[in-house]
PDB file of N, CA, C and O in Angstrom:
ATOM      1  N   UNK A   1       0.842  -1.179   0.000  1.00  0.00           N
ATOM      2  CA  UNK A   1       0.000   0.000   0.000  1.00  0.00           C
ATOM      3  C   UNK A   1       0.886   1.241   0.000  1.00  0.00           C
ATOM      4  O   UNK A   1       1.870   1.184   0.737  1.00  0.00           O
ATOM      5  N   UNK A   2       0.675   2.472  -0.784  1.00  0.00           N
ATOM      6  CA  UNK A   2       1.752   3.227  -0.593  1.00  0.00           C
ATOM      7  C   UNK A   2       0.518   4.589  -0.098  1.00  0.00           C
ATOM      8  O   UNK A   2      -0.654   4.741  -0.444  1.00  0.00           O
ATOM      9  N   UNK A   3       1.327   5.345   0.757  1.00  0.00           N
ATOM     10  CA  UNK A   3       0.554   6.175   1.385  1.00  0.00           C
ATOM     11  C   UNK A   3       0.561   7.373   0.751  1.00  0.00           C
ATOM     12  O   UNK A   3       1.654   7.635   0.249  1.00  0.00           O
ATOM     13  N   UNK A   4      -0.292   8.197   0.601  1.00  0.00           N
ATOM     14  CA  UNK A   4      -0.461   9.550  -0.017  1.00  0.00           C
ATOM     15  C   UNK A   4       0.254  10.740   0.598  1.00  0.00           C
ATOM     16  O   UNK A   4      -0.001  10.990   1.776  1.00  0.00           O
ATOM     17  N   UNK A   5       0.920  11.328   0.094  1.00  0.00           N
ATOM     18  CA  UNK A   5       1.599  12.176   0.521  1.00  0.00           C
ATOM     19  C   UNK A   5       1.040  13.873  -0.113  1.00  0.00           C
ATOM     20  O   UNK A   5       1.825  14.811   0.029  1.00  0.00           O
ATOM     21  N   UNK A   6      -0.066  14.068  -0.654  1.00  0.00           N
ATOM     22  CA  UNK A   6      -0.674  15.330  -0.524  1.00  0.00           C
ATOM     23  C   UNK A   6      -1.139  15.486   0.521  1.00  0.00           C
ATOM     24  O   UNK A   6      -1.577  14.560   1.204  1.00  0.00           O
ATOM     25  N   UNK A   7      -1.137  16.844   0.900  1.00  0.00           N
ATOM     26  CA  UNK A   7      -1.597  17.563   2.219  1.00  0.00           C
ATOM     27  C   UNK A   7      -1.446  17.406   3.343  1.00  0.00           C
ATOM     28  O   UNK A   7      -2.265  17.484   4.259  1.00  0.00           O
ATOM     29  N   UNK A   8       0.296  17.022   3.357  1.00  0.00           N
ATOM     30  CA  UNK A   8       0.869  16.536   5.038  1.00  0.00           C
ATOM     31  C   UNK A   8       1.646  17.804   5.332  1.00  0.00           C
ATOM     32  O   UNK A   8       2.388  18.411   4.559  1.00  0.00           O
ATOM     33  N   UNK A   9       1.307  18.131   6.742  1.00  0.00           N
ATOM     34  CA  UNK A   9       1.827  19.586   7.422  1.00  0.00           C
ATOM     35  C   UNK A   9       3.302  19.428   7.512  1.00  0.00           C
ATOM     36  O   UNK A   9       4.061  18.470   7.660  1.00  0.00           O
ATOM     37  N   UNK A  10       3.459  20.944   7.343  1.00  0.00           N
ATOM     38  CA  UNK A  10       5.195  20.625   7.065  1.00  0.00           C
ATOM     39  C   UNK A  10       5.366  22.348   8.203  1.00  0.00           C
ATOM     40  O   UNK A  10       6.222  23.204   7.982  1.00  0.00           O
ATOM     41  N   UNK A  11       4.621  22.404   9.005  1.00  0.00           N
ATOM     42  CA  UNK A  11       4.231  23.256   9.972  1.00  0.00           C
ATOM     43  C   UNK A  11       5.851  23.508  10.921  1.00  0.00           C
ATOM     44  O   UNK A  11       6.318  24.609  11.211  1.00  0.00           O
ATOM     45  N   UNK A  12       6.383  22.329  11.214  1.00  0.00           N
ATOM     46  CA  UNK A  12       7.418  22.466  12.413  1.00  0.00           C
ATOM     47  C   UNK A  12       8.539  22.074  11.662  1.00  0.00           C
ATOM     48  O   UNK A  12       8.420  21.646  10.514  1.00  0.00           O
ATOM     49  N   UNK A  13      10.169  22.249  12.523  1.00  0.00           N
ATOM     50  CA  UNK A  13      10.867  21.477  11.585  1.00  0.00           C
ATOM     51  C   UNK A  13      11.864  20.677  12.983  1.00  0.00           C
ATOM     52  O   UNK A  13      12.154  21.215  14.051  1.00  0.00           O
ATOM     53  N   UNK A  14      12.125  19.664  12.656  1.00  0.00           N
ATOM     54  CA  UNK A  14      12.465  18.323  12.828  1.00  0.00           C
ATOM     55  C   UNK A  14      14.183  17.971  12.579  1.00  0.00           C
ATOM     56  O   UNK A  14      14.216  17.349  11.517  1.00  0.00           O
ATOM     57  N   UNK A  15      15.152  18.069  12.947  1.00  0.00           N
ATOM     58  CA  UNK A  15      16.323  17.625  12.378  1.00  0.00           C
ATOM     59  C   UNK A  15      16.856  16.674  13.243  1.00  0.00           C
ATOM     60  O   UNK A  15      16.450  16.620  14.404  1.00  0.00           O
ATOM     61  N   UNK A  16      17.652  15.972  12.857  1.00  0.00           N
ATOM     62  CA  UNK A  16      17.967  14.898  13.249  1.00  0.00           C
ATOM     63  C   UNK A  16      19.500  13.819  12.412  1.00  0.00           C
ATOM     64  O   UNK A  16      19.416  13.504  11.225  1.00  0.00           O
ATOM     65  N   UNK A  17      20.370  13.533  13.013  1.00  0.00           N
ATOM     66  CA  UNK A  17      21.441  12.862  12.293  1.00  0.00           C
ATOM     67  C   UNK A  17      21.025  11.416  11.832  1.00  0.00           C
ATOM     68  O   UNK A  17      20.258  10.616  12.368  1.00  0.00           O
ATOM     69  N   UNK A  18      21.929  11.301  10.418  1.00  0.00           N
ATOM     70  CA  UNK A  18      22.112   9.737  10.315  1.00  0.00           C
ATOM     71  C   UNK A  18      23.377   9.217  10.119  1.00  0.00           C
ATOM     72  O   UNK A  18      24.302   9.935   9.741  1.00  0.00           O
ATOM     73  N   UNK A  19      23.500   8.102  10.329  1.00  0.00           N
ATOM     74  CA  UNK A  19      24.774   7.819   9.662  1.00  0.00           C
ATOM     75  C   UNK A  19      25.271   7.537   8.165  1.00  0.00           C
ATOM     76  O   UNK A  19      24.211   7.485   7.541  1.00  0.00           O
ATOM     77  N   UNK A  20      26.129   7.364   7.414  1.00  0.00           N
ATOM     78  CA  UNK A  20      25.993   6.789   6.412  1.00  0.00           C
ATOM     79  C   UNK A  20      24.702   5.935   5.565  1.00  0.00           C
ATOM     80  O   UNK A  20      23.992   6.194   4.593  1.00  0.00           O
ATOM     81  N   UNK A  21      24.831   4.884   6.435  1.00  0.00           N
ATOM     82  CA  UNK A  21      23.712   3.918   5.910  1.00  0.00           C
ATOM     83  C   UNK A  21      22.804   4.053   5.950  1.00  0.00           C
ATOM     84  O   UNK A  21      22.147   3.777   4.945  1.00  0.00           O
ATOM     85  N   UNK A  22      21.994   4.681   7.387  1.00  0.00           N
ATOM     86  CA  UNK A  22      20.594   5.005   7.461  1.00  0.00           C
ATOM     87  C   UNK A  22      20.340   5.824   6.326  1.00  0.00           C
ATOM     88  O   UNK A  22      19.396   5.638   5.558  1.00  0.00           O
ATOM     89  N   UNK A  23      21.290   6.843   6.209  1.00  0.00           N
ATOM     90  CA  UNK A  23      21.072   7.793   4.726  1.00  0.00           C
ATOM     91  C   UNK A  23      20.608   6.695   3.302  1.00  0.00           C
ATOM     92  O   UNK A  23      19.635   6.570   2.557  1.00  0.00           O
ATOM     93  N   UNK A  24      21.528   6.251   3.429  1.00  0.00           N
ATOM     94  CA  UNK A  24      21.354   5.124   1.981  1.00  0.00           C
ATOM     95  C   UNK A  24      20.199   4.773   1.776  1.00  0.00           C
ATOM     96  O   UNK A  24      19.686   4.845   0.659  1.00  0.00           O
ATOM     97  N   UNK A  25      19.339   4.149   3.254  1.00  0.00           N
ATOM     98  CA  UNK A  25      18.621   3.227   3.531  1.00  0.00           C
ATOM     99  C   UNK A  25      17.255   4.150   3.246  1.00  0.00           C
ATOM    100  O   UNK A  25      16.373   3.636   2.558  1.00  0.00           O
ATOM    101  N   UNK A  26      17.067   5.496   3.761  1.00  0.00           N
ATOM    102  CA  UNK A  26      16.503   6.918   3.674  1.00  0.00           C
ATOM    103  C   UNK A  26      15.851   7.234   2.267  1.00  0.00           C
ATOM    104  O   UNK A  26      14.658   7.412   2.020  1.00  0.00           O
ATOM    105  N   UNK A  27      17.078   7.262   1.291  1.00  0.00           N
ATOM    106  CA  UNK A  27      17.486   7.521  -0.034  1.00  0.00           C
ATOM    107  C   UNK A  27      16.691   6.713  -0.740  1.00  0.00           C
ATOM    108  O   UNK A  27      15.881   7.282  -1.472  1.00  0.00           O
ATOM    109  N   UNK A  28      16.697   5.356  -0.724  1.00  0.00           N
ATOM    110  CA  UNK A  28      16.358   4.628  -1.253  1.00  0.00           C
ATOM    111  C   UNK A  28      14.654   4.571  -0.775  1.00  0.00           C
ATOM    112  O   UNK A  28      14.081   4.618  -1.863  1.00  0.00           O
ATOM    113  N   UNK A  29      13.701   4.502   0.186  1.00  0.00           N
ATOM    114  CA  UNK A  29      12.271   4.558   0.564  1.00  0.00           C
ATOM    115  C   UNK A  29      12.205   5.864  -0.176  1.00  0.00           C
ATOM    116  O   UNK A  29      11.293   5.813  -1.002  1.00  0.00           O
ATOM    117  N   UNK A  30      13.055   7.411  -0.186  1.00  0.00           N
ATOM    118  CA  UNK A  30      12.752   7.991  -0.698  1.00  0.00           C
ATOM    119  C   UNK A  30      12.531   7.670  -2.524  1.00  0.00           C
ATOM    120  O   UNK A  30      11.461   8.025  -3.018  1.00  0.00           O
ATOM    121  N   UNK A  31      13.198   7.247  -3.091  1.00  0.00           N
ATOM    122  CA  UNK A  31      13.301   7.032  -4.282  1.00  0.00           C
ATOM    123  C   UNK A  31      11.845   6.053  -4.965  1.00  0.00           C
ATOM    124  O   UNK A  31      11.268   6.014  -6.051  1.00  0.00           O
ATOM    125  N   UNK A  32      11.716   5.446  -3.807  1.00  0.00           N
ATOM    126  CA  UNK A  32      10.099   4.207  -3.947  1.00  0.00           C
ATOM    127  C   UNK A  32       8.956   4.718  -3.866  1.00  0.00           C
ATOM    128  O   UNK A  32       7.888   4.399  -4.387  1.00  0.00           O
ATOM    129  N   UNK A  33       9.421   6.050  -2.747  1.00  0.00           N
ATOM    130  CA  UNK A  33       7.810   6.920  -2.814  1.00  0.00           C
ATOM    131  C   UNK A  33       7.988   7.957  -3.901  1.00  0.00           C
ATOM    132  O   UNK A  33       7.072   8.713  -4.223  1.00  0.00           O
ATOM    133  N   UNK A  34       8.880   7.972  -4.317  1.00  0.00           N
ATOM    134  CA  UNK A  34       9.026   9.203  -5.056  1.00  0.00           C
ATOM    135  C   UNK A  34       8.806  10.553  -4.897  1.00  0.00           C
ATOM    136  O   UNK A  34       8.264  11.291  -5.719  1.00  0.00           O
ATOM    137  N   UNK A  35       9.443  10.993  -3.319  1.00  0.00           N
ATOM    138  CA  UNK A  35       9.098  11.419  -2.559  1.00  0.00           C
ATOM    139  C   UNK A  35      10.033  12.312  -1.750  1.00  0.00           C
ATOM    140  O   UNK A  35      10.542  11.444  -1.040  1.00  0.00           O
ATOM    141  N   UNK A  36      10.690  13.624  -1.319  1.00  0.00           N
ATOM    142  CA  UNK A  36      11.386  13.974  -0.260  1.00  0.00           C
ATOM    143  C   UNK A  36      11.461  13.183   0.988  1.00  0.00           C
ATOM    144  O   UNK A  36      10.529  12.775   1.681  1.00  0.00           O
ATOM    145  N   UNK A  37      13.088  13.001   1.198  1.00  0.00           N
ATOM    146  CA  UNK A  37      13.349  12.031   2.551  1.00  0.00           C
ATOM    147  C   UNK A  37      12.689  12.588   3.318  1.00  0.00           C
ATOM    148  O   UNK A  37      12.356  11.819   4.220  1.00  0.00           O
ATOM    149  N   UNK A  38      12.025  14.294   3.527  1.00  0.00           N
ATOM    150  CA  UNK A  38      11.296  14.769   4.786  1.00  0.00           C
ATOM    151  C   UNK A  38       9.713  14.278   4.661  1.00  0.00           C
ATOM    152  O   UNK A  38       9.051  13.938   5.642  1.00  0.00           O
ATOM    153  N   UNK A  39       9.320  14.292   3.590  1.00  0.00           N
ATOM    154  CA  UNK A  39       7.793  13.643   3.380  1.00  0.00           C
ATOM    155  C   UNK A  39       7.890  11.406   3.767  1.00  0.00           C
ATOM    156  O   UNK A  39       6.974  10.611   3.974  1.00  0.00           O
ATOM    157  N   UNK A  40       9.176  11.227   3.705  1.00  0.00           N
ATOM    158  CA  UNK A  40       8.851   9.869   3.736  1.00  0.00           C
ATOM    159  C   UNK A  40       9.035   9.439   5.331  1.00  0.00           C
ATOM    160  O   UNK A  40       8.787   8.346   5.842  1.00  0.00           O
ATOM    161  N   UNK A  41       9.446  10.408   5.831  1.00  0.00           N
ATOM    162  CA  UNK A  41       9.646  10.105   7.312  1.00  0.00           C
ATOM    163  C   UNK A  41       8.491  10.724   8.319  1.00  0.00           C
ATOM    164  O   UNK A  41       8.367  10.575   9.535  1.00  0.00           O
ATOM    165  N   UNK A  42       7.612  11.547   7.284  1.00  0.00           N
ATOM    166  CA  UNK A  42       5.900  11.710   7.370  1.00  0.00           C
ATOM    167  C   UNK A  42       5.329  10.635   7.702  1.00  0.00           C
ATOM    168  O   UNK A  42       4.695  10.308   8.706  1.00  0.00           O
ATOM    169  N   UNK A  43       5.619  10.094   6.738  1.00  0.00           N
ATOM    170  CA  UNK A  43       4.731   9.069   5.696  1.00  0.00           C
ATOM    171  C   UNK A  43       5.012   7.272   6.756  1.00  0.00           C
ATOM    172  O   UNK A  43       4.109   6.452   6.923  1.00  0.00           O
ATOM    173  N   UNK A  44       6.346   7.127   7.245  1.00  0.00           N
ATOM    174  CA  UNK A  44       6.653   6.543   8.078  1.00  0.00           C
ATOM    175  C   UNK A  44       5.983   6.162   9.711  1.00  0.00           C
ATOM    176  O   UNK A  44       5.578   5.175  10.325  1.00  0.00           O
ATOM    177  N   UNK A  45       6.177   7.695   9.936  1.00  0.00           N
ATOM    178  CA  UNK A  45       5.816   8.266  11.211  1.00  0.00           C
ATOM    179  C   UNK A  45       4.048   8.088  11.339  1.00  0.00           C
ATOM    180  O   UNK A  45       3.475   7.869  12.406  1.00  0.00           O
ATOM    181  N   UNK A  46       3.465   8.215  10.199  1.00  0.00           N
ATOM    182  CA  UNK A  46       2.017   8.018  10.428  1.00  0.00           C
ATOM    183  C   UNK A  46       1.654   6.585  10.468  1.00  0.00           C
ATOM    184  O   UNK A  46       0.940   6.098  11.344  1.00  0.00           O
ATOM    185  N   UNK A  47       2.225   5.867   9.384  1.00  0.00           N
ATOM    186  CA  UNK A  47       2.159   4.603   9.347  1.00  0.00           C
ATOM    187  C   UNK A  47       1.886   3.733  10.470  1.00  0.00           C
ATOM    188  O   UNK A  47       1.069   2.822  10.609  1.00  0.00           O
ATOM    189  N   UNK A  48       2.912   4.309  11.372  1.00  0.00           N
ATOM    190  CA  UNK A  48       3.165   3.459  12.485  1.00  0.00           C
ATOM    191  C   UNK A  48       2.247   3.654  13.516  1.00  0.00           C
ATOM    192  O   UNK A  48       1.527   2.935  14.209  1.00  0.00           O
ATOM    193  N   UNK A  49       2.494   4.868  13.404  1.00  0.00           N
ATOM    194  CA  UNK A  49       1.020   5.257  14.617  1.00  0.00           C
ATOM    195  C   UNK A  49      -0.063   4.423  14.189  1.00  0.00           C
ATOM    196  O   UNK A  49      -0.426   3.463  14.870  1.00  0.00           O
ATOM    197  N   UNK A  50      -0.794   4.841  12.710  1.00  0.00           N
ATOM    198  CA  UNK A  50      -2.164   3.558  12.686  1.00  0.00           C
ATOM    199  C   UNK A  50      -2.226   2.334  12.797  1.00  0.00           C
ATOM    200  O   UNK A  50      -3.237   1.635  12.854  1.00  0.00           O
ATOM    201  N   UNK A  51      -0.463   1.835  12.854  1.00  0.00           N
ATOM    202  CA  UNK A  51      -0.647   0.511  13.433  1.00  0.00           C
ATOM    203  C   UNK A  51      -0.729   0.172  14.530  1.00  0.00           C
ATOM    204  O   UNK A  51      -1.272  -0.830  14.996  1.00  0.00           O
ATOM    205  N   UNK A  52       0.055   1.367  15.248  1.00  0.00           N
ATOM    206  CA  UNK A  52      -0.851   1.507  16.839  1.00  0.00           C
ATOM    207  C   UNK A  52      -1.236   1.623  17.674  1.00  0.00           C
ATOM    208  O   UNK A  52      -1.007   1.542  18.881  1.00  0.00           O
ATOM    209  N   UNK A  53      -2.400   2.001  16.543  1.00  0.00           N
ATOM    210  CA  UNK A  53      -3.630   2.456  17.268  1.00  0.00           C
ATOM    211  C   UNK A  53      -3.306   4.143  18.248  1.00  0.00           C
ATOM    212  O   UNK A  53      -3.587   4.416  19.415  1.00  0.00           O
ATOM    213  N   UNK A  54      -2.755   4.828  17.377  1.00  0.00           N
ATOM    214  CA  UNK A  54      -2.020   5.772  18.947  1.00  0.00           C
ATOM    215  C   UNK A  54      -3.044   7.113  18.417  1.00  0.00           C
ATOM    216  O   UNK A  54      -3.524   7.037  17.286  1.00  0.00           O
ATOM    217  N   UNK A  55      -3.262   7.988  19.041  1.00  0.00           N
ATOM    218  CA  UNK A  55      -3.929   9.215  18.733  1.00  0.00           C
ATOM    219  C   UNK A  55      -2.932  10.393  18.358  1.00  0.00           C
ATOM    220  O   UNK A  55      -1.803  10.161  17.924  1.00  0.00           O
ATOM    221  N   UNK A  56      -3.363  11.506  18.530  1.00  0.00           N
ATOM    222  CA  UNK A  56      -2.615  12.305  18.037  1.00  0.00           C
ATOM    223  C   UNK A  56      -1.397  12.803  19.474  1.00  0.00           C
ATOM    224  O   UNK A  56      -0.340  13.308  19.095  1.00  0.00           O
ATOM    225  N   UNK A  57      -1.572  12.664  20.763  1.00  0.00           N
ATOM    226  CA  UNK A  57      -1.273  12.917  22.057  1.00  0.00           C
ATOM    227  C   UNK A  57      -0.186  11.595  22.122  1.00  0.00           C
ATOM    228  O   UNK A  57       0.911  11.524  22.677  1.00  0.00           O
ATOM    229  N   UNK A  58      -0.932  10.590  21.337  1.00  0.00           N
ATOM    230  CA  UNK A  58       0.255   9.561  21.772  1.00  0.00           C
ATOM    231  C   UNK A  58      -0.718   8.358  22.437  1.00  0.00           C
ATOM    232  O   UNK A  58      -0.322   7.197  22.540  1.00  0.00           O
ATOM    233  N   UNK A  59      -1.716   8.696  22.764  1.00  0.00           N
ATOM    234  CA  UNK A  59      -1.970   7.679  23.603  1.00  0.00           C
ATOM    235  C   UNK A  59      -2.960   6.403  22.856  1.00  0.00           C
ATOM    236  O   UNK A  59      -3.582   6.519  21.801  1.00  0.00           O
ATOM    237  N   UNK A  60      -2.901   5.334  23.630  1.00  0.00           N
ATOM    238  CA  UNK A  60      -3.905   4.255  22.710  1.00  0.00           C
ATOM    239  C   UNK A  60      -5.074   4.455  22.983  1.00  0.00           C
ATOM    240  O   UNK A  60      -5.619   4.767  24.041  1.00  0.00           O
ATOM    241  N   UNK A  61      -5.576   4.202  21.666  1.00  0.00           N
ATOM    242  CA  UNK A  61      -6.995   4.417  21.388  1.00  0.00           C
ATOM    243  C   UNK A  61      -7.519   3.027  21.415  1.00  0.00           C
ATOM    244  O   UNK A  61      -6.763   2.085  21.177  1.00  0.00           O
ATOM    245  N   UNK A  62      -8.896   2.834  21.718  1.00  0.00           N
ATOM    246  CA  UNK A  62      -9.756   1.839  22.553  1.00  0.00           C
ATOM    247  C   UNK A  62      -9.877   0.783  20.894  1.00  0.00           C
ATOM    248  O   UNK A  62      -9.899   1.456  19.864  1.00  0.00           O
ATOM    249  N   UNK A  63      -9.925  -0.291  20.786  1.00  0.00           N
ATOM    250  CA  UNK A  63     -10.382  -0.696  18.994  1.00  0.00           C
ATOM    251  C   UNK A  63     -11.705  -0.434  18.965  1.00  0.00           C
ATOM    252  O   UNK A  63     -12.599  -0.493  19.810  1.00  0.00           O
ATOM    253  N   UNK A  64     -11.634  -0.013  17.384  1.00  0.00           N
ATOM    254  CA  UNK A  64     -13.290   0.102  17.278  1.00  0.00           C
ATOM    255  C   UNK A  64     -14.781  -0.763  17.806  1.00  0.00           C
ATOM    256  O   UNK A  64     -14.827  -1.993  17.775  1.00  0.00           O
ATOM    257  N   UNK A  65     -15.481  -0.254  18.090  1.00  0.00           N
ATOM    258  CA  UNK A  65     -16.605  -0.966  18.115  1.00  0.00           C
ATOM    259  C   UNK A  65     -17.242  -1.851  16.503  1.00  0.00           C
ATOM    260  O   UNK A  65     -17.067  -1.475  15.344  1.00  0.00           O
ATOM    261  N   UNK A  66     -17.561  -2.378  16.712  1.00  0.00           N
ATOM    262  CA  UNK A  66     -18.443  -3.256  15.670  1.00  0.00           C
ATOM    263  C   UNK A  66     -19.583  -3.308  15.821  1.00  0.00           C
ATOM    264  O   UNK A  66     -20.014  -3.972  16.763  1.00  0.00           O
ATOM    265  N   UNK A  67     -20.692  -2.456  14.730  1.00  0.00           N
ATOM    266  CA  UNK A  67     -21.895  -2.241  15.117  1.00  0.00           C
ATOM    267  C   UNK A  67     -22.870  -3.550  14.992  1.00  0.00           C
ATOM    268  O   UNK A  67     -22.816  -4.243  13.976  1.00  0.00           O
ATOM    269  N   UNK A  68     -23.626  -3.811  15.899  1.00  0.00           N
ATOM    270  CA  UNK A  68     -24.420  -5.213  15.541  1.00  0.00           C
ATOM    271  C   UNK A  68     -25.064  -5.129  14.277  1.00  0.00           C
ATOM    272  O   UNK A  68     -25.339  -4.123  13.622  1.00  0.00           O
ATOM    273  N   UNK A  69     -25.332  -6.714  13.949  1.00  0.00           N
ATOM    274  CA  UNK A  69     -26.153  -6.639  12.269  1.00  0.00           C
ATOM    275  C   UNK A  69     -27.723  -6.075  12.621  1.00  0.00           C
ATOM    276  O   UNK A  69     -28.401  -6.304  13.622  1.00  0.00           O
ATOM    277  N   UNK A  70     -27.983  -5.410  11.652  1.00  0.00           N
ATOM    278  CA  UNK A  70     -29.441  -4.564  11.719  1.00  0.00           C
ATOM    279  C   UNK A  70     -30.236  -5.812  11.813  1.00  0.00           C
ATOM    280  O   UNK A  70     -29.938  -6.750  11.074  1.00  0.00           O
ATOM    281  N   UNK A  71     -31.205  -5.911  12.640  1.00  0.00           N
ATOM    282  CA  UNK A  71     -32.249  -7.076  12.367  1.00  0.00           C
ATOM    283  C   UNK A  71     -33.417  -6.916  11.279  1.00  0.00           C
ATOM    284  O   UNK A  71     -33.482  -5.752  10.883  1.00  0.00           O
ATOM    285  N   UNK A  72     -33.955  -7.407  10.941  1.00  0.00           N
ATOM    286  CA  UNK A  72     -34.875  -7.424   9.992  1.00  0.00           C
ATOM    287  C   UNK A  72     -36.585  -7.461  10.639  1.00  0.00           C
ATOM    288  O   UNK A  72     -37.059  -8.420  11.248  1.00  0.00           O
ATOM    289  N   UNK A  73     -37.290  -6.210  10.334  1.00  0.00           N
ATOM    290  CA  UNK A  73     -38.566  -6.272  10.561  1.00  0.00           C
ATOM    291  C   UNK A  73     -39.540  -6.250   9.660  1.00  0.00           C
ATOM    292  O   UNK A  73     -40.715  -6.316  10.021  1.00  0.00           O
TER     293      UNK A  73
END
């Protein structure tokens, strides 16, 4: 699945070192999304959160409810 990268806030700024390789490693997800290394570490960073489950504060969110099947009258 590749994630959309229109209309992600680029509001704050973020820096941070890598080494060599992580760069490489960087370079290359960038090159797959076709994408700025700063949008793919967006794109990363959200990912992970919806896997989980985290809100915007950080904290876990409850799993959804599942609405019962409508009965039939």
């Amino acid at each position: 699945m590749r994630a959309t990268i229109a209309g992600m806030s680029k509001d704050q700024v973020f820096r941070f070192r890598l080494d060599d390789e992580d760069r490489l490693r960087l370079d290359a997800l960038a090159k797959h999304y076709s994408a700025p290394a700063a949008t793919v570490v967006r794109i990363l960073v959200n990912e992970k959160v919806r896997e989980l489950g985290l809100d915007v504060a950080g904290e876990a969110k409850p799993p959804p409810r599942k609405r019962p099947p409508k009965s039939k009258k």
